[in-house]
Gaussian input, Z-matrix of N, CA and C with variables (Angstrom, degrees):
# hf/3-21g

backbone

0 1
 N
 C     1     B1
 C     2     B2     1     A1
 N     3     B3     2     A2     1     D1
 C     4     B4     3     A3     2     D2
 C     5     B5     4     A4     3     D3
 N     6     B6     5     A5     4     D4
 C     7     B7     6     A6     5     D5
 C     8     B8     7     A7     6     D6
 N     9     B9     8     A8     7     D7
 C    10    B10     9     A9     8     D8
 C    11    B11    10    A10     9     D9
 N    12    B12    11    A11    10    D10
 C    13    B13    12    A12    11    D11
 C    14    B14    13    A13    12    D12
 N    15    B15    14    A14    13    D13
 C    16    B16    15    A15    14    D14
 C    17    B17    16    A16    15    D15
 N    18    B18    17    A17    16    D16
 C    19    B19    18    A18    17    D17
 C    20    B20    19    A19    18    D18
 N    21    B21    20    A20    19    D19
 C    22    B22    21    A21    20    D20
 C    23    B23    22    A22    21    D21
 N    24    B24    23    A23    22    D22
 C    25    B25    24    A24    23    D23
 C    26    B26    25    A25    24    D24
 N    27    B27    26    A26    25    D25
 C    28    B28    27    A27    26    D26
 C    29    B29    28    A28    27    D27
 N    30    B30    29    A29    28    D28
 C    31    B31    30    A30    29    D29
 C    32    B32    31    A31    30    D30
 N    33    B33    32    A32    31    D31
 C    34    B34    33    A33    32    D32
 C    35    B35    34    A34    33    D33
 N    36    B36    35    A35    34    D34
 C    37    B37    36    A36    35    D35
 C    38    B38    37    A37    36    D36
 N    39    B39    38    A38    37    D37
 C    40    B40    39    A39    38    D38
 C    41    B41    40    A40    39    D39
 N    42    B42    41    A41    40    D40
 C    43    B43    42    A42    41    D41
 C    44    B44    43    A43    42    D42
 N    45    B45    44    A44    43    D43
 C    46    B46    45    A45    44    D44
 C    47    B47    46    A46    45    D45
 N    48    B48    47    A47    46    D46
 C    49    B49    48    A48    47    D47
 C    50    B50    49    A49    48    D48
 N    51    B51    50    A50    49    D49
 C    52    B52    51    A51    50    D50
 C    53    B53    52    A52    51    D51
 N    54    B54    53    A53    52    D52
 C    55    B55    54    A54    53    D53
 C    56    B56    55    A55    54    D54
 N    57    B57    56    A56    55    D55
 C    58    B58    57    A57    56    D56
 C    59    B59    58    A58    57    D57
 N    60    B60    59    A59    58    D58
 C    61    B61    60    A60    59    D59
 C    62    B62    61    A61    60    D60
 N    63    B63    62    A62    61    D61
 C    64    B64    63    A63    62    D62
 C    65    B65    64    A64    63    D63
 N    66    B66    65    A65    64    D64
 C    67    B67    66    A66    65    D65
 C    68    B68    67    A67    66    D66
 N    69    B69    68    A68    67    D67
 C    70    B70    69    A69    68    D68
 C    71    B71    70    A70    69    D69
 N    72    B72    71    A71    70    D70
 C    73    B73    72    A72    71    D71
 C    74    B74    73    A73    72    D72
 N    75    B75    74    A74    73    D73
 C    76    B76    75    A75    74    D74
 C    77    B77    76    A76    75    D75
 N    78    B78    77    A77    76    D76
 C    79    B79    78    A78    77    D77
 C    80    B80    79    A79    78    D78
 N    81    B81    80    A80    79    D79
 C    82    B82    81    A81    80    D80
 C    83    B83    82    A82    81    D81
 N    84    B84    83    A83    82    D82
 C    85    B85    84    A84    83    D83
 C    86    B86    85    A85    84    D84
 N    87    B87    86    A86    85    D85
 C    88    B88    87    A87    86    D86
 C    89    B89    88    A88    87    D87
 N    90    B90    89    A89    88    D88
 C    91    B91    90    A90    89    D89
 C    92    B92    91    A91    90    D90
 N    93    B93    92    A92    91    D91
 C    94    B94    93    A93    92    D92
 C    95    B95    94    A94    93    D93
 N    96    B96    95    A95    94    D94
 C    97    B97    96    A96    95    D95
 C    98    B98    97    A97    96    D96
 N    99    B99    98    A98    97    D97
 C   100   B100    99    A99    98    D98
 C   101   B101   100   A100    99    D99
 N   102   B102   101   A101   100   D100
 C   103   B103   102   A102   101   D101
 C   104   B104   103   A103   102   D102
 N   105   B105   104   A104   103   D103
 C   106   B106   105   A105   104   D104
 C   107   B107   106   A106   105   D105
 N   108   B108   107   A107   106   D106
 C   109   B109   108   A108   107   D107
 C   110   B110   109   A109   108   D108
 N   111   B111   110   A110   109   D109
 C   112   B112   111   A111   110   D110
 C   113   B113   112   A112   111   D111
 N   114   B114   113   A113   112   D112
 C   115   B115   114   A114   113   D113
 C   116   B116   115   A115   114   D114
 N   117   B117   116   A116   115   D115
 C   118   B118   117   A117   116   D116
 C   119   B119   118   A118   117   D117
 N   120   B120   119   A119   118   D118
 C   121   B121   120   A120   119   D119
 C   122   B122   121   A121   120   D120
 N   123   B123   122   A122   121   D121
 C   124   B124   123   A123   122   D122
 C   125   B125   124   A124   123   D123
 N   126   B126   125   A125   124   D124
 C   127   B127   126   A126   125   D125
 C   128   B128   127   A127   126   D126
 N   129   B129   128   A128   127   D127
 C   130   B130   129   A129   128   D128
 C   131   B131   130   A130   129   D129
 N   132   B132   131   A131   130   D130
 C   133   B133   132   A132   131   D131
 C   134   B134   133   A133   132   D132
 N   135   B135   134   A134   133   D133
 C   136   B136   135   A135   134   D134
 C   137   B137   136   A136   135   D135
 N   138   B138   137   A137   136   D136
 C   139   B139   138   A138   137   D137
 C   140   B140   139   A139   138   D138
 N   141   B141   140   A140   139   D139
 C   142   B142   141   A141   140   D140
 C   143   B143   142   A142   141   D141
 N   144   B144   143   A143   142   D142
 C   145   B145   144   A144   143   D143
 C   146   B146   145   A145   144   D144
 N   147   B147   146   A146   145   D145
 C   148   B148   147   A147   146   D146
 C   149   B149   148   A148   147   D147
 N   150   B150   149   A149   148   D148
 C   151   B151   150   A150   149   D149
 C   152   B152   151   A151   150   D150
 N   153   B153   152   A152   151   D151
 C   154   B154   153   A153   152   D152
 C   155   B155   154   A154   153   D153
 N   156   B156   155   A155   154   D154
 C   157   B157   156   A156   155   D155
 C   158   B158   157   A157   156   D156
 N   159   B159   158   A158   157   D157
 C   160   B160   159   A159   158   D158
 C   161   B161   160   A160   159   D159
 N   162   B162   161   A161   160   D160
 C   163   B163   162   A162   161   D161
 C   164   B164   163   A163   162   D162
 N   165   B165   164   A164   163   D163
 C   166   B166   165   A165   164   D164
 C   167   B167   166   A166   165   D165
 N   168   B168   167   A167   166   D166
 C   169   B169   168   A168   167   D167
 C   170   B170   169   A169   168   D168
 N   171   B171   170   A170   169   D169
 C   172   B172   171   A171   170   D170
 C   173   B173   172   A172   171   D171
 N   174   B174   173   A173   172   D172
 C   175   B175   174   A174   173   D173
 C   176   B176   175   A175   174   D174
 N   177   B177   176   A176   175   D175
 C   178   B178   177   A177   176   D176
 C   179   B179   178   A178   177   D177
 N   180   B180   179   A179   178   D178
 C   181   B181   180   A180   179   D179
 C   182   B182   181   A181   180   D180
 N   183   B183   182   A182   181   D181
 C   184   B184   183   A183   182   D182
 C   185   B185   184   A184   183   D183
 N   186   B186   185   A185   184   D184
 C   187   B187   186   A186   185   D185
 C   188   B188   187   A187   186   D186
 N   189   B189   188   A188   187   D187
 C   190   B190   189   A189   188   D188
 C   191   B191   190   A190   189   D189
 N   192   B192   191   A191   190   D190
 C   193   B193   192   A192   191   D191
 C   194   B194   193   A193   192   D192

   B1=1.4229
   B2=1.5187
   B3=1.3917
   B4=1.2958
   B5=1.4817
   B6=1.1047
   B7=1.2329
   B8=1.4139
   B9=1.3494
   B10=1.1547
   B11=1.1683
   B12=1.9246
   B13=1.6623
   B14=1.1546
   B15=1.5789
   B16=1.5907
   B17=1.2221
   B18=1.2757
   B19=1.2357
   B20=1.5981
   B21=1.7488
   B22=1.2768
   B23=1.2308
   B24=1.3727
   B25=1.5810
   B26=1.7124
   B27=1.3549
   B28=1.4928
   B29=1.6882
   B30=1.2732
   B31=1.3282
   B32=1.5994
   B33=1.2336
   B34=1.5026
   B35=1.7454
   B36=1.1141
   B37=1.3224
   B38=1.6769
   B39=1.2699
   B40=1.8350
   B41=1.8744
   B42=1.2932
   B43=2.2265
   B44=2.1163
   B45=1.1274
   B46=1.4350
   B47=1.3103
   B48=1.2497
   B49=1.0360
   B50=1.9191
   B51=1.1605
   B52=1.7400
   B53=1.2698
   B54=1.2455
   B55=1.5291
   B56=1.5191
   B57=1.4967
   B58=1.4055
   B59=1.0980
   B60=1.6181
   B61=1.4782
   B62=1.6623
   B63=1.8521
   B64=1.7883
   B65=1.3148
   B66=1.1973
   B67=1.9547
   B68=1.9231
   B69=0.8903
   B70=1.4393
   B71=1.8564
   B72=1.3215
   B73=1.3932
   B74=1.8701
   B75=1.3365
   B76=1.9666
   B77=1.1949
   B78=2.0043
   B79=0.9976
   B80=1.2214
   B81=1.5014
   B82=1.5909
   B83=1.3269
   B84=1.3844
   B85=0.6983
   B86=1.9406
   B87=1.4097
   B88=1.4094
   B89=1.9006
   B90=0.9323
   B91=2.0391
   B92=1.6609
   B93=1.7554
   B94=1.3708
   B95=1.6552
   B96=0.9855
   B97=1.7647
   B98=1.4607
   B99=1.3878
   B100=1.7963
   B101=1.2508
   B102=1.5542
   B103=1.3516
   B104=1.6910
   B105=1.7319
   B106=1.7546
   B107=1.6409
   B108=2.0044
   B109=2.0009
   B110=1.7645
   B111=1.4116
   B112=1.6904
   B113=0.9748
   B114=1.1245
   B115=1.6984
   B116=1.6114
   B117=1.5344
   B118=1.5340
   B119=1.0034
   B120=1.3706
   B121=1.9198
   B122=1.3834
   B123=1.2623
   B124=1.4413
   B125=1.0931
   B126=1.8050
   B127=1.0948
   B128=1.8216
   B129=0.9265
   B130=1.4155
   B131=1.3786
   B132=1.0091
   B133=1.7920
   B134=1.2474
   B135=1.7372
   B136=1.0771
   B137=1.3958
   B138=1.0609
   B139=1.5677
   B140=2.2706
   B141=0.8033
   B142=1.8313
   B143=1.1806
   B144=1.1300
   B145=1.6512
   B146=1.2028
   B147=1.5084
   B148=1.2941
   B149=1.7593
   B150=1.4859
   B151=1.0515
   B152=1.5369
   B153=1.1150
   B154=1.4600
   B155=1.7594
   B156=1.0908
   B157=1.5999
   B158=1.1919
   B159=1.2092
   B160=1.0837
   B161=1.6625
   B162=1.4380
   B163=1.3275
   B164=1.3709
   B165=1.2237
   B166=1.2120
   B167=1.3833
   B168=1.7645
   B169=1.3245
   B170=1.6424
   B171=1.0682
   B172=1.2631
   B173=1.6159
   B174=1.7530
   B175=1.4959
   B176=1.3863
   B177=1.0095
   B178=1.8059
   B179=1.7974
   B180=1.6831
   B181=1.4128
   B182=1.6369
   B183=1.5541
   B184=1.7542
   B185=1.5045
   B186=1.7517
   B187=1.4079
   B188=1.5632
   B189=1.1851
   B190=1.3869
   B191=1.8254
   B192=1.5078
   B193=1.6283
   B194=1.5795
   A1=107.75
   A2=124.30
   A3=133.90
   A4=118.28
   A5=124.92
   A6=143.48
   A7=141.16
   A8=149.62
   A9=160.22
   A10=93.54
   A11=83.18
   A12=109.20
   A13=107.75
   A14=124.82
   A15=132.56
   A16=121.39
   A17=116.51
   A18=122.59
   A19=119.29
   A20=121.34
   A21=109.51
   A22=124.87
   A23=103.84
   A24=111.48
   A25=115.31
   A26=121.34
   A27=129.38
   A28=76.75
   A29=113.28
   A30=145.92
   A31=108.64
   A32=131.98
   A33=121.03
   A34=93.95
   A35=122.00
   A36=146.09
   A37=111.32
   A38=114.95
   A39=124.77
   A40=104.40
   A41=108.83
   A42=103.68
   A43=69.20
   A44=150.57
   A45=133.94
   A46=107.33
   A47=156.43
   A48=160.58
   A49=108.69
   A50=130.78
   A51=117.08
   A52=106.82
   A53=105.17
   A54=118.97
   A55=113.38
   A56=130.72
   A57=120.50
   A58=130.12
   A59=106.03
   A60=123.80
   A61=110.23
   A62=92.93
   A63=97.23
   A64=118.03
   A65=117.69
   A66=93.90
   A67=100.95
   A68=118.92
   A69=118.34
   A70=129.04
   A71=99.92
   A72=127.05
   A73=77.42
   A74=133.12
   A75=119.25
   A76=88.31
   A77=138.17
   A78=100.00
   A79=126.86
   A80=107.42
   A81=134.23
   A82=103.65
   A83=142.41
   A84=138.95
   A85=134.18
   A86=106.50
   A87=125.83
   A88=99.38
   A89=94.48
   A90=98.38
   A91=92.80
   A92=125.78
   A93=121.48
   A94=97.42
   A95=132.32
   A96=122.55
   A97=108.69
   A98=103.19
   A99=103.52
   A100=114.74
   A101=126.50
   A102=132.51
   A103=136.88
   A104=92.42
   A105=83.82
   A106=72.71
   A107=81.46
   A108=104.81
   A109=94.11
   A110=91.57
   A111=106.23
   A112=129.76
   A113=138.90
   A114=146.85
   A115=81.02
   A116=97.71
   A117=121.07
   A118=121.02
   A119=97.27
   A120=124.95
   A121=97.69
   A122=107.56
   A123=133.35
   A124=101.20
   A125=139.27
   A126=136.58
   A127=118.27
   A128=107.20
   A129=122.01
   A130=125.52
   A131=135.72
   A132=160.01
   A133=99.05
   A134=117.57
   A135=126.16
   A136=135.35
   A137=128.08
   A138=130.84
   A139=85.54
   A140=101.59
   A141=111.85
   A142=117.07
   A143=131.53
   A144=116.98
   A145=120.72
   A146=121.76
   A147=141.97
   A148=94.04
   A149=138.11
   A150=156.21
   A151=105.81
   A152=102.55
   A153=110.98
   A154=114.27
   A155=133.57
   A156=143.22
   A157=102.67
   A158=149.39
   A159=148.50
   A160=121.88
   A161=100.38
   A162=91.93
   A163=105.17
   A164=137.21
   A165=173.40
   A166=111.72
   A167=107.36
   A168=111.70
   A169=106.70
   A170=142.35
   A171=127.02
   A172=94.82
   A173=111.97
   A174=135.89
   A175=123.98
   A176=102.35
   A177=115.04
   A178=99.21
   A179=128.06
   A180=117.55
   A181=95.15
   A182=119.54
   A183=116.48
   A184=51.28
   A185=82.24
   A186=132.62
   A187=121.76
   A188=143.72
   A189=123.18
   A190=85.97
   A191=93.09
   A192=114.69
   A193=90.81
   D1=142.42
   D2=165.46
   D3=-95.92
   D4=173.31
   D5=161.62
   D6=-156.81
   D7=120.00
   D8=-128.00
   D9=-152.88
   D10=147.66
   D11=156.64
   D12=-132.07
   D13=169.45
   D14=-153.63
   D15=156.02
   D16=-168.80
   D17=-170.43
   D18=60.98
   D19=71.10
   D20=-167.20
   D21=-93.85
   D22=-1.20
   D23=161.72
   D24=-75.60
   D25=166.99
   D26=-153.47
   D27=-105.68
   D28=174.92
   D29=-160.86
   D30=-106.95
   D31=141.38
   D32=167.60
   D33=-48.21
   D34=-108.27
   D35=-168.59
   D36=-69.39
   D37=65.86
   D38=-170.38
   D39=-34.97
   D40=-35.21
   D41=-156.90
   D42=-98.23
   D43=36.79
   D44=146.63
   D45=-146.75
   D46=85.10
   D47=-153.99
   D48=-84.11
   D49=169.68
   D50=169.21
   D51=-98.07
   D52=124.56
   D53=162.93
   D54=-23.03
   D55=119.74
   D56=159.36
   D57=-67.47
   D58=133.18
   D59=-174.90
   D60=-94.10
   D61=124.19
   D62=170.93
   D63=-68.38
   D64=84.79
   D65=178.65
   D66=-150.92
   D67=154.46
   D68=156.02
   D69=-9.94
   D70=-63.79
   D71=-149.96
   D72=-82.17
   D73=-36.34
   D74=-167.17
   D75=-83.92
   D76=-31.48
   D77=-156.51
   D78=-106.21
   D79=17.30
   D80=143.07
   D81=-57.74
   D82=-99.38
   D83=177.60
   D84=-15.73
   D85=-32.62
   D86=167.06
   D87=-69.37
   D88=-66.82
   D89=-173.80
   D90=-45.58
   D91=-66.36
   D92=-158.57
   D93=-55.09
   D94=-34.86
   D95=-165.36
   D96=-97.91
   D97=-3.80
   D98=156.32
   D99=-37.71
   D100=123.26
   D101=141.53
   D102=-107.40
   D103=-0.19
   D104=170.80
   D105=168.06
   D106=136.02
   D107=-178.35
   D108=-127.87
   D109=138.77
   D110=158.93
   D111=-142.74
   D112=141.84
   D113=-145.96
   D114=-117.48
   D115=113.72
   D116=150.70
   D117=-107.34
   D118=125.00
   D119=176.08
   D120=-100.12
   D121=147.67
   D122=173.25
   D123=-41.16
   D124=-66.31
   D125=179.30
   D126=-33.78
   D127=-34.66
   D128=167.16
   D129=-70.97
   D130=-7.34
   D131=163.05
   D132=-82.74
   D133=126.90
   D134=122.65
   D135=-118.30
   D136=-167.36
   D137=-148.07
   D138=-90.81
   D139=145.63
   D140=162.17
   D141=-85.20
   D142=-13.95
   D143=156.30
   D144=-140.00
   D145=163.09
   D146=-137.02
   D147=-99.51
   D148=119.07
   D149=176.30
   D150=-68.37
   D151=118.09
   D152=-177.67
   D153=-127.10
   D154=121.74
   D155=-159.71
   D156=-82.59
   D157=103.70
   D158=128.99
   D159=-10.07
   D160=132.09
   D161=-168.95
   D162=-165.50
   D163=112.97
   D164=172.82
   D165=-22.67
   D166=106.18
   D167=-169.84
   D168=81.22
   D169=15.14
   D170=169.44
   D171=-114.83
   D172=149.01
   D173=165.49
   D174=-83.08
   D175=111.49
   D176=-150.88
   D177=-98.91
   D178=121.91
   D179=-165.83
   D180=-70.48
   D181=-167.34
   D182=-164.90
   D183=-110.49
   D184=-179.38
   D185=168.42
   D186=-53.67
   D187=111.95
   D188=-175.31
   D189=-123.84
   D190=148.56
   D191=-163.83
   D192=-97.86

């Protein structure tokens, strides 16, 4: 899998962005506003949250967002 960043021009409306279009003609446009690609390998993934052991008789805080 790859991944990119781009697009260095600002957006009409930045907090609504335009829906991406499947077609030929965006994904020219996707390659030209390329500014930097990296090939992620699995080895490069880790998990998003922190594993915590359950353990008997201890008061565990809730979830805070």
């Amino acid at each position: 899998m790859y991944m990119f960043i781009g697009r260095p021009q600002s957006w009409t409306t930045d907090t609504s962005p335009p829906t991406p279009i499947d077609d030929v003609q965006s994904e020219f446009d996707y390659w030209k506003d390329m500014l930097a690609l990296k090939r992620v390998q699995s080895s490069d993934v880790k998990a998003a949250t922190v594993r915590r052991n359950w353990t008997s008789g201890v008061v565990y805080d809730s979830y805070q967002h």
